[in-house]
SELUMTI-646434 format. One line per 2 residues: number of its first residue (from 1); their letters; for each residue z negated, x negated, y of N, C-alpha, C. Coordinates in steps of 0.2 Angstrom, whole numbers, plus 5000, padded with zeros to 4 digits. Atoms other than C-alpha are relative to their C-alpha. Example, Ala and Ser with C-alpha at 12.3 -4.5 7.8 and 13.67 -1.06 7.14 Angstrom:
2
1 = as = 5000:4996:4994:4961:4938:4978:5000:4996:5006; 5001:5004:4994:4964:4932:4995:4997:5004:5005 $
***
This chain:
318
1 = xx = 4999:4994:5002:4983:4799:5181:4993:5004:4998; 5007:4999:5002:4970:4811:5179:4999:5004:4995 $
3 = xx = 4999:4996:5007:4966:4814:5161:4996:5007:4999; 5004:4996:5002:4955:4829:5164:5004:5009:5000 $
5 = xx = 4995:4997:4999:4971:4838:5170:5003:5003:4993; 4999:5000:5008:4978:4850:5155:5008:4998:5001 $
7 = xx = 4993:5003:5002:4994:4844:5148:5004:5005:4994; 4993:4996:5005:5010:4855:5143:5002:4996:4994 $
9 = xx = 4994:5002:5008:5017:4854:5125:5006:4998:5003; 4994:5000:4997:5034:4849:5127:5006:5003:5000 $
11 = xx = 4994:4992:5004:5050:4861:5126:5001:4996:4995; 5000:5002:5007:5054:4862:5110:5008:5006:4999 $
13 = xx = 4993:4997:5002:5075:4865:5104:5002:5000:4992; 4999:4998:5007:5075:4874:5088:5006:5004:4997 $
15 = xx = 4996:4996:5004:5089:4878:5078:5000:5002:4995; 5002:4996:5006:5092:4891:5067:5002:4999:4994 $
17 = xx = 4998:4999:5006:5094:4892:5049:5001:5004:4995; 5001:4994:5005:5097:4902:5034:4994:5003:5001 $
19 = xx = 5007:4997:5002:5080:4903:5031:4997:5006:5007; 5002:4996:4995:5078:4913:5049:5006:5006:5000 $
21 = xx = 4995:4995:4997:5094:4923:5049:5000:5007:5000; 4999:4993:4996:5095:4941:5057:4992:4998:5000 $
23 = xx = 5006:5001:5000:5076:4936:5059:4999:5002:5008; 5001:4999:4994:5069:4945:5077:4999:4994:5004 $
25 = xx = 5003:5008:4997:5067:4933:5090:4993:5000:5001; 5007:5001:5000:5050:4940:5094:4996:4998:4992 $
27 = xx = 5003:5002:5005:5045:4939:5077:4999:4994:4997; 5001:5005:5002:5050:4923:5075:4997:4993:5005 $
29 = xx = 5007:5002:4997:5040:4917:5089:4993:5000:4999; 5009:4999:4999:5024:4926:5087:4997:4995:4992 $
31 = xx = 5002:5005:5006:5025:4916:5068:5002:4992:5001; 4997:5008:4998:5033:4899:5074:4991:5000:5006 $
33 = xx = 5005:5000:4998:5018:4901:5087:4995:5005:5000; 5006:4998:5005:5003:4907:5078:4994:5001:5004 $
35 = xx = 5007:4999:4993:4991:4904:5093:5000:5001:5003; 5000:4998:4992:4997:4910:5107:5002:5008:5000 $
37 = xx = 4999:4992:5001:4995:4927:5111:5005:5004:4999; 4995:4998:5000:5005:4940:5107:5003:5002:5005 $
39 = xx = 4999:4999:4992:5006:4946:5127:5003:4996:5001; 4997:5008:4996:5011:4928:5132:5007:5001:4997 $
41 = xx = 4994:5002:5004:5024:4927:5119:5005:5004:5002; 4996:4996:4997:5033:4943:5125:5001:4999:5008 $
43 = xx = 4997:5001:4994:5031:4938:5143:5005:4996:5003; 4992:5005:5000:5040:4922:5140:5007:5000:5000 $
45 = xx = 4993:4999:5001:5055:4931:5134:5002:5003:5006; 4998:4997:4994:5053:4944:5147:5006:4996:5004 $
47 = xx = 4997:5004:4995:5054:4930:5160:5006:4995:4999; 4994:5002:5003:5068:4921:5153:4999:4995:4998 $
49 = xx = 5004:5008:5005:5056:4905:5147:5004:4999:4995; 4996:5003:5007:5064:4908:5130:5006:5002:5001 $
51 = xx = 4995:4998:4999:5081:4907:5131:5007:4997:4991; 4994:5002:5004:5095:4906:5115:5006:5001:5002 $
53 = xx = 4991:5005:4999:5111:4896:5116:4999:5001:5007; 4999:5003:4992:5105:4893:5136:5000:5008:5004 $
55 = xx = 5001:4994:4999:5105:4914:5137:4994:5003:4998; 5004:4995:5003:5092:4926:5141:5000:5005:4992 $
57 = xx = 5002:4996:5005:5088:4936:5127:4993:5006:5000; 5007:4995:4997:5078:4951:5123:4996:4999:4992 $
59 = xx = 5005:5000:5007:5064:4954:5109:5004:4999:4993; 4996:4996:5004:5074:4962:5098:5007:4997:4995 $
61 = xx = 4994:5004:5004:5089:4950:5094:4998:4996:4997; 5000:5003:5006:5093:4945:5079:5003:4992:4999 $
63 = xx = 4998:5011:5001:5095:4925:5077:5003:4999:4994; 4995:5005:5007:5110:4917:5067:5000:4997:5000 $
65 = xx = 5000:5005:5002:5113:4905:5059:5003:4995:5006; 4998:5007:4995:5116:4888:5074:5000:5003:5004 $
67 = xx = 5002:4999:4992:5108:4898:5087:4996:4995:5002; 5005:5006:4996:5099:4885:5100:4993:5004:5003 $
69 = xx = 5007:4996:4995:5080:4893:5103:4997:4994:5006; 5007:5002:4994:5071:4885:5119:4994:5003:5002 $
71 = xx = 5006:4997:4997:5053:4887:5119:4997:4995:5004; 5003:5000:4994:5046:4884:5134:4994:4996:4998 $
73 = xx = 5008:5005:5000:5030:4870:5139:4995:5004:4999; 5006:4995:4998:5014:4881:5135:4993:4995:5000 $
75 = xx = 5005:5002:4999:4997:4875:5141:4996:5000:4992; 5003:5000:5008:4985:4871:5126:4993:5008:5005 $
77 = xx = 5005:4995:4998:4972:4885:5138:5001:5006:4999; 5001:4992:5003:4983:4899:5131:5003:5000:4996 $
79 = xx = 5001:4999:5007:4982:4896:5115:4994:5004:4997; 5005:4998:5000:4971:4907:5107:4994:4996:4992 $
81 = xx = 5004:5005:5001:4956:4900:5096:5002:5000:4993; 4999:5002:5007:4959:4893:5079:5000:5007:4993 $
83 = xx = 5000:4994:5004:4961:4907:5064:4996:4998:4996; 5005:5002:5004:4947:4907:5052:5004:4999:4993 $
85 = xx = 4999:5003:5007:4951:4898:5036:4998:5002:4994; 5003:4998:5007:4951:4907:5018:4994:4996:4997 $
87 = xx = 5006:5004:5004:4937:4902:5009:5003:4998:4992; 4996:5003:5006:4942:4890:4994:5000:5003:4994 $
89 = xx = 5002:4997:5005:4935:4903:4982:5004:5004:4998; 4995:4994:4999:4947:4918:4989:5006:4995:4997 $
91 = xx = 4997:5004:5000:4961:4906:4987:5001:4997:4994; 4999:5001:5006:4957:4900:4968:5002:5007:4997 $
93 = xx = 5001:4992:5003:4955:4920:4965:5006:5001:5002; 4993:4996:4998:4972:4924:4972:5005:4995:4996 $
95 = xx = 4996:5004:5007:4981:4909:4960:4999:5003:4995; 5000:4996:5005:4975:4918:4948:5003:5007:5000 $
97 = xx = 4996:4994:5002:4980:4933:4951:5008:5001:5002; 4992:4999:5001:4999:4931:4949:5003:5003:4997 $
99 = xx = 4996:4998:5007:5006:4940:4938:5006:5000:4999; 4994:5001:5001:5025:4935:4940:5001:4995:5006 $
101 = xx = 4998:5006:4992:5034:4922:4950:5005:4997:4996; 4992:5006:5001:5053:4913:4951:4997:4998:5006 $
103 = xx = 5001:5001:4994:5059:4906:4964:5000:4999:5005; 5000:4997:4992:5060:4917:4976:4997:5006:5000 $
105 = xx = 5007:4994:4998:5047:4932:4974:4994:4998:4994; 5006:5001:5003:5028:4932:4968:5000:5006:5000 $
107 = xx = 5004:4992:4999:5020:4949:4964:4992:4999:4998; 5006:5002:5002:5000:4947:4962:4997:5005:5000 $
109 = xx = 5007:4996:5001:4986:4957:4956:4994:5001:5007; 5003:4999:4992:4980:4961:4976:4989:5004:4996 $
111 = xx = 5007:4999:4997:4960:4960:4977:4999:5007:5001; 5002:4996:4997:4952:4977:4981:4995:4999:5006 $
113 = xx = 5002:5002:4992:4946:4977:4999:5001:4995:5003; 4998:5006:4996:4955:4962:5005:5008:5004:5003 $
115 = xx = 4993:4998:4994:4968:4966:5018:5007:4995:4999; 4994:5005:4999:4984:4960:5018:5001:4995:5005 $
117 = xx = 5000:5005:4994:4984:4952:5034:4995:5001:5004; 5004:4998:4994:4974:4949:5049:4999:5004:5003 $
119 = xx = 5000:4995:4993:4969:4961:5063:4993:5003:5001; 5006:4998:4998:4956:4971:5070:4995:4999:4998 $
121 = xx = 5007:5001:5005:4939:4963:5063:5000:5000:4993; 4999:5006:5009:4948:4955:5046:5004:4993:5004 $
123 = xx = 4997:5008:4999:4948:4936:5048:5006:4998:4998; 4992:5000:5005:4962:4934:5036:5001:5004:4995 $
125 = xx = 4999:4997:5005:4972:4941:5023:5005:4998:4993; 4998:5005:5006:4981:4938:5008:5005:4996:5002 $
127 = xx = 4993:5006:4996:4996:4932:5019:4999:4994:5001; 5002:5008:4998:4986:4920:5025:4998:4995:4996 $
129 = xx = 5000:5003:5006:4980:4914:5010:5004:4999:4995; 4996:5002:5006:4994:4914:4999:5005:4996:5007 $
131 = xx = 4997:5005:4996:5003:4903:5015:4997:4993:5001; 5005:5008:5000:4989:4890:5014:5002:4998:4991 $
133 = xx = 4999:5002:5006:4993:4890:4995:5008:4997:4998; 4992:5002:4999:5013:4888:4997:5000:4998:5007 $
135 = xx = 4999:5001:4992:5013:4879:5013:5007:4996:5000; 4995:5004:5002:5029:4872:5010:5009:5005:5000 $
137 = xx = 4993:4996:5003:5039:4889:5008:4998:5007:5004; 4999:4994:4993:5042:4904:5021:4997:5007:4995 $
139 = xx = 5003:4993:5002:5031:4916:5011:5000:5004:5006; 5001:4995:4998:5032:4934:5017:4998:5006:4996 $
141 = xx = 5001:4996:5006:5025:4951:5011:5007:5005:5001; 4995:4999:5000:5037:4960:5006:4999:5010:5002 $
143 = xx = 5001:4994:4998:5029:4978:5007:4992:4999:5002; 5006:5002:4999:5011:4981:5011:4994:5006:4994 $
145 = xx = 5004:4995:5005:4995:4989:5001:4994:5002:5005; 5006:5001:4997:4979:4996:5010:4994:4997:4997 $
147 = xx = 5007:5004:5001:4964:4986:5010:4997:5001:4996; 5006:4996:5005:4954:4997:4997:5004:5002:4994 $
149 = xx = 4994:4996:5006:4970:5000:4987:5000:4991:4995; 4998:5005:5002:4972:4986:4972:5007:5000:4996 $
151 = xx = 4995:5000:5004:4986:4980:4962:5006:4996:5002; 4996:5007:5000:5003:4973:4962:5004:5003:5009 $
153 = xx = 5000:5002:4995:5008:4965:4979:5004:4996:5001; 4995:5007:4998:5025:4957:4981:5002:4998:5005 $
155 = xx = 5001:5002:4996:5028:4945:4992:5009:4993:4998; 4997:5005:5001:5045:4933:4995:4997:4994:5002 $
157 = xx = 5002:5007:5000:5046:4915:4995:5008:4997:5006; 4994:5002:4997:5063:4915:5006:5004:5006:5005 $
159 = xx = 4999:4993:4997:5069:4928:5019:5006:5002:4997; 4995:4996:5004:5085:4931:5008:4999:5005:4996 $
161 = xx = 5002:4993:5003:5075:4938:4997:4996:5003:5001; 5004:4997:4994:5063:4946:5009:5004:5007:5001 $
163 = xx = 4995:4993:4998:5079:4957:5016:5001:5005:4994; 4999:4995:5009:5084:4960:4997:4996:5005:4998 $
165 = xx = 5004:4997:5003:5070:4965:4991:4997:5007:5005; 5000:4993:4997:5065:4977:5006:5006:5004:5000 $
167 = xx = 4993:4995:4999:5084:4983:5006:4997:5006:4993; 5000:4999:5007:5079:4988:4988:4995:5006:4999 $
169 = xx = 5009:4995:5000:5062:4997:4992:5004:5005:5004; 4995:4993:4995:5072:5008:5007:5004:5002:4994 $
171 = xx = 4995:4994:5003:5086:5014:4993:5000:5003:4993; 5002:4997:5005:5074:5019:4981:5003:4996:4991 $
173 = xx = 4998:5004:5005:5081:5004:4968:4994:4996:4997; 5007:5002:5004:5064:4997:4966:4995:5005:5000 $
175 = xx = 5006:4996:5000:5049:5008:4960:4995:4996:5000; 5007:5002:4998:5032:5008:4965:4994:5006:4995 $
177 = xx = 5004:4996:5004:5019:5017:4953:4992:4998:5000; 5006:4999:4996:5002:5021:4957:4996:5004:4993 $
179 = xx = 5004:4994:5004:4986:5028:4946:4995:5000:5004; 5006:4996:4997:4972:5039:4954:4996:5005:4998 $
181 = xx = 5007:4996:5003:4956:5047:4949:5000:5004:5006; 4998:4996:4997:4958:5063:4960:4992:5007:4998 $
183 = xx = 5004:4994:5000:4945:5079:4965:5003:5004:4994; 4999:4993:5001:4944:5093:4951:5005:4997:4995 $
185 = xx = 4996:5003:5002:4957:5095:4941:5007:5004:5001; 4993:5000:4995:4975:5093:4945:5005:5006:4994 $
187 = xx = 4995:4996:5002:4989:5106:4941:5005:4994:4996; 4993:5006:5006:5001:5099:4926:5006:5004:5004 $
189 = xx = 4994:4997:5001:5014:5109:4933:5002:4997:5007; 4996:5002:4994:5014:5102:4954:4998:4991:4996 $
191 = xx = 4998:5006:5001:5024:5086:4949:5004:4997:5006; 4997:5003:4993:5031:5083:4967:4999:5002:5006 $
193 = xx = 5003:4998:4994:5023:5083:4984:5005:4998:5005; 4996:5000:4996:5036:5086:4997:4997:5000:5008 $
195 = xx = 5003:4997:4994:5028:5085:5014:4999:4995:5004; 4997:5005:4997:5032:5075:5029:4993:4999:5003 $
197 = xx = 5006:5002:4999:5017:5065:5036:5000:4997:5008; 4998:5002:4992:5014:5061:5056:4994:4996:5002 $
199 = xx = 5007:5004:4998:5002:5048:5064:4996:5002:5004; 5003:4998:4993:4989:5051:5076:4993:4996:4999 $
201 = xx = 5006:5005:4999:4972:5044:5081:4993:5002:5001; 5005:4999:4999:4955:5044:5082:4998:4999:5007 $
203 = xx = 5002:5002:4996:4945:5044:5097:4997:4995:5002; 5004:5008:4998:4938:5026:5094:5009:4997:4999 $
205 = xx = 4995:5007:5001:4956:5020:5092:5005:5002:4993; 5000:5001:5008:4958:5023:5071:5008:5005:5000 $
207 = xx = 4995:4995:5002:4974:5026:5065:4998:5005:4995; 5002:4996:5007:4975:5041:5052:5005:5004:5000 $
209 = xx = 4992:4995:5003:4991:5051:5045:4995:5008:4998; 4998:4996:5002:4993:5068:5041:5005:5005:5000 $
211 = xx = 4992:4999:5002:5004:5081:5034:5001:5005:5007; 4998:4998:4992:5013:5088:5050:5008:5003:5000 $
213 = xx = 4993:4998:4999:5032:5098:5050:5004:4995:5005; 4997:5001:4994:5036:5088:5065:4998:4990:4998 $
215 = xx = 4998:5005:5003:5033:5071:5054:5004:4997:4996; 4996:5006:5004:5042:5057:5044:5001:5005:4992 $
217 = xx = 5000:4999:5006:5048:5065:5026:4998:4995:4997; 5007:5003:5005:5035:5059:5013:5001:5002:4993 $
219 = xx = 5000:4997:5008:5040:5061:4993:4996:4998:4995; 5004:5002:5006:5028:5058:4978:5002:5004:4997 $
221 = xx = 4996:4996:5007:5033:5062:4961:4992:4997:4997; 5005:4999:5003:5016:5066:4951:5001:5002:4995 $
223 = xx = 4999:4999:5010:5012:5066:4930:4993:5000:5000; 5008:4998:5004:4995:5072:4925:4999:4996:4995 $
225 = xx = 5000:5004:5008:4989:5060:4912:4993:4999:4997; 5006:4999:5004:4971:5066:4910:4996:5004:5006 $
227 = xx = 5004:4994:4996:4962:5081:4917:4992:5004:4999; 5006:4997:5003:4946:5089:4917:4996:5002:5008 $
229 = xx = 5001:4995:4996:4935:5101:4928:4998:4994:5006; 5002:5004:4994:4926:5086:4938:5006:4996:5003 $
231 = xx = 4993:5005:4999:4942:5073:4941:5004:5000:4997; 4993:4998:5003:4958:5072:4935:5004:4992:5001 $
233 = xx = 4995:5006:5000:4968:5054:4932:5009:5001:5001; 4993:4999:4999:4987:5056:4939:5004:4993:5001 $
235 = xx = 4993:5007:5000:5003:5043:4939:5004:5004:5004; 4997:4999:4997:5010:5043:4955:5007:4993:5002 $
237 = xx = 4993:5004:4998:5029:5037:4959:5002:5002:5007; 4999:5003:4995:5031:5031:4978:5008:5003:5000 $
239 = xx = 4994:4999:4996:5048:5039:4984:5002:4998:5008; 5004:5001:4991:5042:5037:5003:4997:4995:4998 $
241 = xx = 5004:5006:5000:5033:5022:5007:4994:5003:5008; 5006:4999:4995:5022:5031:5022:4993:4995:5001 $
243 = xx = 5006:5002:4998:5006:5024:5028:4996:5004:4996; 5006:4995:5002:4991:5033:5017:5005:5005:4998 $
245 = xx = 4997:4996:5002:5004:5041:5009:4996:5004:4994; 4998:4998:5005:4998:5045:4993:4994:5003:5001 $
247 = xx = 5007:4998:5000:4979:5048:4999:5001:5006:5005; 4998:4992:4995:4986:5062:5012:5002:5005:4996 $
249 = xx = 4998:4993:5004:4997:5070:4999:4996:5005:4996; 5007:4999:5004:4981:5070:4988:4998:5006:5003 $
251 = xx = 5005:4998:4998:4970:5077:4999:5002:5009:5003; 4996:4994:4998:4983:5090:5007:5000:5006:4994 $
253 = xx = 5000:4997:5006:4983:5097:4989:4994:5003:4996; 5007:4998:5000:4964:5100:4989:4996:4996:4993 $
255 = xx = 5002:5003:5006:4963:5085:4977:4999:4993:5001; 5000:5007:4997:4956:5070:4987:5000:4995:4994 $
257 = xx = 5003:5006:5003:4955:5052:4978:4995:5000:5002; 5006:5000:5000:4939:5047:4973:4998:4994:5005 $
259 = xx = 5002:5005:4997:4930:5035:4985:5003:5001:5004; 4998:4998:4993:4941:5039:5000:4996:5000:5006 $
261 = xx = 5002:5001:4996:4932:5035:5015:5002:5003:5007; 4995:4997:4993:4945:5042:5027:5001:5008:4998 $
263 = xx = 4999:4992:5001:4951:5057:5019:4998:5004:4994; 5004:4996:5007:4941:5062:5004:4995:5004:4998 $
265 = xx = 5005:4994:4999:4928:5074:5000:4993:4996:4998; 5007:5002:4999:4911:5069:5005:4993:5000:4991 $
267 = xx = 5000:5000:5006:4904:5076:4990:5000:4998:4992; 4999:5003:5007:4913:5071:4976:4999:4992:5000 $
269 = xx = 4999:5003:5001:4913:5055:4982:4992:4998:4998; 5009:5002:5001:4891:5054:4981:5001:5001:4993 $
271 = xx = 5003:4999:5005:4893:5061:4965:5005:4994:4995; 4998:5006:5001:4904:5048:4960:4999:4992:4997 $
273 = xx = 5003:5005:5000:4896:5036:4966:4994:4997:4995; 5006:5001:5004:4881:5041:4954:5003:4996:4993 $
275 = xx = 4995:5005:5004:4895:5035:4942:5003:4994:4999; 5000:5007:4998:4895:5019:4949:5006:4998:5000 $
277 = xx = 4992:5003:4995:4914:5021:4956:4996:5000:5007; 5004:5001:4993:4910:5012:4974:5006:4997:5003 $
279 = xx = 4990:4999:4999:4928:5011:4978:5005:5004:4999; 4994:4996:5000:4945:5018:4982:5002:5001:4992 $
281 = xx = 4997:4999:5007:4951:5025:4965:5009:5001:5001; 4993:4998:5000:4969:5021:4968:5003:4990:4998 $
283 = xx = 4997:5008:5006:4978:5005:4957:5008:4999:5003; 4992:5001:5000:4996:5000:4961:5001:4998:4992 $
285 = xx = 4999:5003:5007:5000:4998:4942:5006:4998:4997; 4994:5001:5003:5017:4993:4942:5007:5000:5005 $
287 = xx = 4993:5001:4997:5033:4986:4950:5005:5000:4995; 4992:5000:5004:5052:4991:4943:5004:4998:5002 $
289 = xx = 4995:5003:4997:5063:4978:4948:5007:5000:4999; 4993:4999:5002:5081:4980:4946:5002:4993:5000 $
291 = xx = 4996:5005:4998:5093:4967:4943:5003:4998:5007; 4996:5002:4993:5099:4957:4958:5002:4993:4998 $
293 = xx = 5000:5003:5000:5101:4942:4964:4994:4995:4999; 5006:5004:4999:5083:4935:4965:4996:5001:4995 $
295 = xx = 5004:4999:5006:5075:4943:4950:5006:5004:4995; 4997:4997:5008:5080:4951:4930:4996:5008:5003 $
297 = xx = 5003:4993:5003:5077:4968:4925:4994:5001:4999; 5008:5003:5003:5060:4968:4924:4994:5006:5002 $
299 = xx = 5006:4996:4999:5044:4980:4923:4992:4995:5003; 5008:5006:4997:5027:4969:4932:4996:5006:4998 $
301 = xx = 5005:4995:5001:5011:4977:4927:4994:4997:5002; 5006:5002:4999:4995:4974:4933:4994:5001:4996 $
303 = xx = 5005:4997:5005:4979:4974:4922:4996:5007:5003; 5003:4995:4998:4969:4990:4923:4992:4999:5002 $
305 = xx = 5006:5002:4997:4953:4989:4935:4994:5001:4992; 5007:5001:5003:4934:4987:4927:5000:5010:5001 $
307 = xx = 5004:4993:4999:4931:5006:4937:5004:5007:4997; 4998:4994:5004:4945:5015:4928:4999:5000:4993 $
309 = xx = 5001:5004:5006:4943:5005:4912:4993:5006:4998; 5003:4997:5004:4926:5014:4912:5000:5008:5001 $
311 = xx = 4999:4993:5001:4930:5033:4915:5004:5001:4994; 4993:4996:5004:4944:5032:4902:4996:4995:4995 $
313 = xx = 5005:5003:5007:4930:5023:4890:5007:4995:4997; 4997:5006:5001:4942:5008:4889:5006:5002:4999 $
315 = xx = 4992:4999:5002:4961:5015:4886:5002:5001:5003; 4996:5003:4997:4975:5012:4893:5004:5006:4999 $
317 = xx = 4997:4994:5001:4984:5030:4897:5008:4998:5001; 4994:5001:4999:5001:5022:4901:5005:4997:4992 $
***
């Protein structure tokens, strides 16, 4: 035999379980197989490679409980290259920032400028590192935060209560509350920004939202809670869940967040800066978890940054 020849993995007959139920089939591929392209893994299905209960299938189907998946031999030459490894630091840093946890959801004090997940020119993200830290338990994020955005960041520990909790977030049963340091200062009287938000692109590729009639309805409920001629500190409540939701509605209202880098005002953010904010001024400060079945009644709070701490000369306006 010639050992220089590559050699197929072998098929592999996975049954499903709870833990995967109404789960996509692609999605439970591209996660069951981590290093193989995403390309390859949709082509598989295409060609009928992956076949549940001995039937084609498409991306899209949903997997029950005692369906039979067959995944296909794949070459180790289309695998792609190993995922870069949180650093043991990042990883101490993120045990620590827990700030709640049962059985089946965690919410954490999210890092400023670490990404939730991988992609375009981020090695890893908290997903990945809060998987190396429970590796034992089907962590998922359960919503997401932008990369510049800090604060609380729940995540399950079980796809029951994965659906749960995002069922919960679409029927406006859970709240999401936000504070931002904002251009100028803001009207105490506009407490709700109504305006639907559409995507579109840069010419290098870059996604970027804005407000658009012929976009997604977008609601923010806004409360003044410290105003003044240069910036204005507001508490925003999440009705929508948009992409760059709250920093569009901001900005459409001629009241960018400070440090904005996407859609903020050039100016205020130098002047800012002279301030020594050198960051997004936007906090997630608080999840409201209703009674269910996976959690209590419950308010999660996250501590208040260093950089708002010092504009508001250490006090806590909530």
């Amino acid at each position: 035999m010639n050992s220089n020849k590559p050699q197929k993995t072998a098929v592999s007959l996975v049954e499903i379980s709870a833990a995967q139920l109404n789960q996509r089939l692609d999605n439970f591929l591209l996660k069951r197989l981590d290093n193989v392209p995403r390309t390859r893994i949709y082509r598989i299905i295409r060609k009928g490679e992956v076949r549940v209960n001995k039937k084609r299938s498409k991306p899209d189907y949903k997997l029950q409980i005692g369906d039979q998946v067959r995944i296909p031999p794949l070459h180790p030459g289309q695998e792609r290259p190993q995922k870069t490894i949180p650093p043991k630091q990042l990883l101490q840093r993120l045990e620590r920032a827990v700030i709640f946890e049962n059985s089946d959801i965690l919410i954490l004090d999210k890092p400023v400028g670490l990404a939730v997940h991988a992609g375009s020119g981020v090695a890893y993200g908290v997903i990945d590192a809060m998987r190396m830290l429970y590796p034992h338990t089907e962590i998922e994020l359960v919503h997401r935060l932008d990369r510049d955005t800090s604060g609380c960041l729940m995540l399950a520990k079980n796809r029951q209560a994965l659906l749960a909790m995002q069922a919960q977030l679409q029927g406006n049963q859970l709240t999401k509350n936000y504070l931002a340091v904002v251009h100028g200062n803001w009207p105490r009287e506009l407490t709700e920004i109504s305006q639907p938000l559409k995507k579109y692109y840069l010419p290098n590729g870059e996604r970027r939202m804005q407000v658009d009639v012929n976009g997604k309805p977008a609601i923010s409920r806004v409360r003044l809670l410290n105003g003044a001629k240069q910036y204005s500190l507001i508490q925003i409540e999440l009705v929508t869940g948009r992409t760059h939701q709250i920093r569009v509605h901001c900005q459409a209202q001629g009241h960018a967040i400070a440090g904005d880098d996407k859609y903020g005002d050039d100016e205020f953010n130098r002047s800012m800066r002279g301030q020594g904010i050198k960051r997004l001024m936007l906090h997630a400060t608080s999840l409201e978890l209703p009674f269910c079945d996976y959690t209590s009644e419950v308010v999660i709070n996250a501590p208040l940054p260093a950089e708002f701490e010092g504009l508001l000369g250490g006090t806590n306006p909530i």
